[in-house]
KOLVO-626537 format. One record per residue (C-alpha): x, y, z; residue number from 0. Coordinates in steps of 0.25 Angstrom, whole numbers, plus 2048, in hexadecimal, padded with zeros to 3 digits. Example, Ala and Ser with C-alpha at 12.3 -4.5 7.8 and 13.67 -1.06 7.14 Angstrom:
REM KOLVO-626537
@xx:831	yy:7EE	zz:81F	resi:0 .
@xx:837	yy:7FC	zz:81D	resi:1 .
REM end
This chain:
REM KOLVO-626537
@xx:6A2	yy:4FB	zz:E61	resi:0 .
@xx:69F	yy:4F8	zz:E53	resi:1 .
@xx:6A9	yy:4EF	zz:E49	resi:2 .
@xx:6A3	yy:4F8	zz:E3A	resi:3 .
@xx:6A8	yy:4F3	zz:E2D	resi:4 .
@xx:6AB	yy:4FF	zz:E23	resi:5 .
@xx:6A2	yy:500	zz:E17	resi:6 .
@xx:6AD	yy:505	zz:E0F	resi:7 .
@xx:6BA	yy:4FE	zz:E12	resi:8 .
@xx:6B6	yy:4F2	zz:E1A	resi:9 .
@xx:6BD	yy:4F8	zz:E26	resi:10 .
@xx:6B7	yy:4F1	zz:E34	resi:11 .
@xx:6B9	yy:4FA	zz:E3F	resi:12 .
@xx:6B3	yy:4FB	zz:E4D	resi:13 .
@xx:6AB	yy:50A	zz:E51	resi:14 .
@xx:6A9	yy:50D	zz:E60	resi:15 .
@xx:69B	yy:515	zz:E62	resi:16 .
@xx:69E	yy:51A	zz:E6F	resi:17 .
@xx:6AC	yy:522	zz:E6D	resi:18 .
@xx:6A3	yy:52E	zz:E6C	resi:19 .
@xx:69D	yy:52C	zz:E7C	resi:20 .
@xx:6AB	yy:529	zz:E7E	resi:21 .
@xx:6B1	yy:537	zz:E79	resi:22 .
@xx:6B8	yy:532	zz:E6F	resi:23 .
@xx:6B7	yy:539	zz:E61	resi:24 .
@xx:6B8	yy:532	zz:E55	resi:25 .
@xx:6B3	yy:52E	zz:E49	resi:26 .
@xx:6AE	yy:520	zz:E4C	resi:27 .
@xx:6A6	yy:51B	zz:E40	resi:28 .
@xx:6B3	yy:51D	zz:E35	resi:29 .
@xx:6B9	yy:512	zz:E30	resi:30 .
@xx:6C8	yy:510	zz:E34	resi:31 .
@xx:6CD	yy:50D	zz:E26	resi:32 .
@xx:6C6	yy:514	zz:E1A	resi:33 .
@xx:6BF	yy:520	zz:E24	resi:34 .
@xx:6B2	yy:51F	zz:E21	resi:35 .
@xx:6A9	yy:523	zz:E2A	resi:36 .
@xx:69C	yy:51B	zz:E2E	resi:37 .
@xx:69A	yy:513	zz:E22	resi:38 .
@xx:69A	yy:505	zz:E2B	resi:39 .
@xx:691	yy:4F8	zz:E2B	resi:40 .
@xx:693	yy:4F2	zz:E3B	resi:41 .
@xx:699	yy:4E6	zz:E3D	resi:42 .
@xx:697	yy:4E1	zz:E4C	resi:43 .
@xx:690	yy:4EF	zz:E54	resi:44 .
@xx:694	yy:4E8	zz:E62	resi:45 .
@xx:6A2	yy:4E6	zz:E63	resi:46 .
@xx:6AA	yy:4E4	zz:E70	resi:47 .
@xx:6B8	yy:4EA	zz:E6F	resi:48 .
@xx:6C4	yy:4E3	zz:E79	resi:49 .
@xx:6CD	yy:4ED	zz:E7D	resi:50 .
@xx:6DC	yy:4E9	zz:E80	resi:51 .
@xx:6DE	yy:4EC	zz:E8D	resi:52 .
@xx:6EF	yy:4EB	zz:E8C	resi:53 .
@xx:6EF	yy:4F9	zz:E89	resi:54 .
@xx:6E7	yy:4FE	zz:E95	resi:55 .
@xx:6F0	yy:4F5	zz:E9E	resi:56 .
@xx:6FB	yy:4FB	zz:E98	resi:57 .
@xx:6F6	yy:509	zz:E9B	resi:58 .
@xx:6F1	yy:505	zz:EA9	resi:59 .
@xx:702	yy:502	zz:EAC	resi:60 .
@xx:705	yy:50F	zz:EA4	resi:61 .
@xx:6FB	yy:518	zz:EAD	resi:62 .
@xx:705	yy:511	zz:EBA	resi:63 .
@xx:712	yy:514	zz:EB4	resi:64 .
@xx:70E	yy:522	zz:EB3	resi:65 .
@xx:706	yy:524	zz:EC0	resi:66 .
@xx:713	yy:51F	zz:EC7	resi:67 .
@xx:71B	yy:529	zz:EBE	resi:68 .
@xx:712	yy:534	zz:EC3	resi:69 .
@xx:713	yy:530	zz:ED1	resi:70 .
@xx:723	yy:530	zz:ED1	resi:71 .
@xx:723	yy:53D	zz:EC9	resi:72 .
@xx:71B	yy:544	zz:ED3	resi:73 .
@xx:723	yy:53E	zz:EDF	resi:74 .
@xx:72E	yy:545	zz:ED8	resi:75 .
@xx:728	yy:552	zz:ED5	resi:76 .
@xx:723	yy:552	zz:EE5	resi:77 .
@xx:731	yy:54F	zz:EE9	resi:78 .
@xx:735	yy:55B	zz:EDE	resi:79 .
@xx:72B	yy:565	zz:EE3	resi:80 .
@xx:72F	yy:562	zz:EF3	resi:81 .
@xx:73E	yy:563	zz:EF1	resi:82 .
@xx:73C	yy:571	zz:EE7	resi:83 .
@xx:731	yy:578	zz:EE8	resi:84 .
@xx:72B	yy:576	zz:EF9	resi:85 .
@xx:738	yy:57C	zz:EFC	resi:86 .
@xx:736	yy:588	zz:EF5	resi:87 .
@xx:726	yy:58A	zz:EFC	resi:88 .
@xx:72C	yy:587	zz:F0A	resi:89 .
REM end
């Protein structure tokens, strides 16, 4: 990643160069405030981003409450289907 400085408005904002490999479209060299594109000086062209990793820990609980969801809903729909439906194919 790369911390640029707008030319224009003074802006300092951070441009990932790899988004592209990564699939993800968008318009990476605009400045967030005044919308200018590619008219930046580079501040620092190696910067190491920390990632707050509460909000994947929190999705790691969320992705267990719902696989356990799943599990007891499809407990009941077998119970459904055998009390319902088997009787009619016999």
């Amino acid at each position: 990643m790369k911390l640029v400085r707008c030319n224009k408005c003074n802006n300092e904002y951070y441009i990932c160069e790899f988004t592209d490999k990564l699939g993800i479209i968008q318009d990476i060299e605009m400045c967030d405030s005044c919308h200018t594109r590619k008219d930046y000086t580079i501040i620092d062209d190696d910067v190491k981003v920390t990632y707050n990793t509460e909000y994947a820990r929190d999705l790691e609980i969320e992705n267990v409450d719902l696989r356990h969801s799943l599990s007891l809903f499809k407990e009941e729909l077998d119970e459904l289907v055998k009390t319902y439906i088997e009787p009619f194919l016999k």
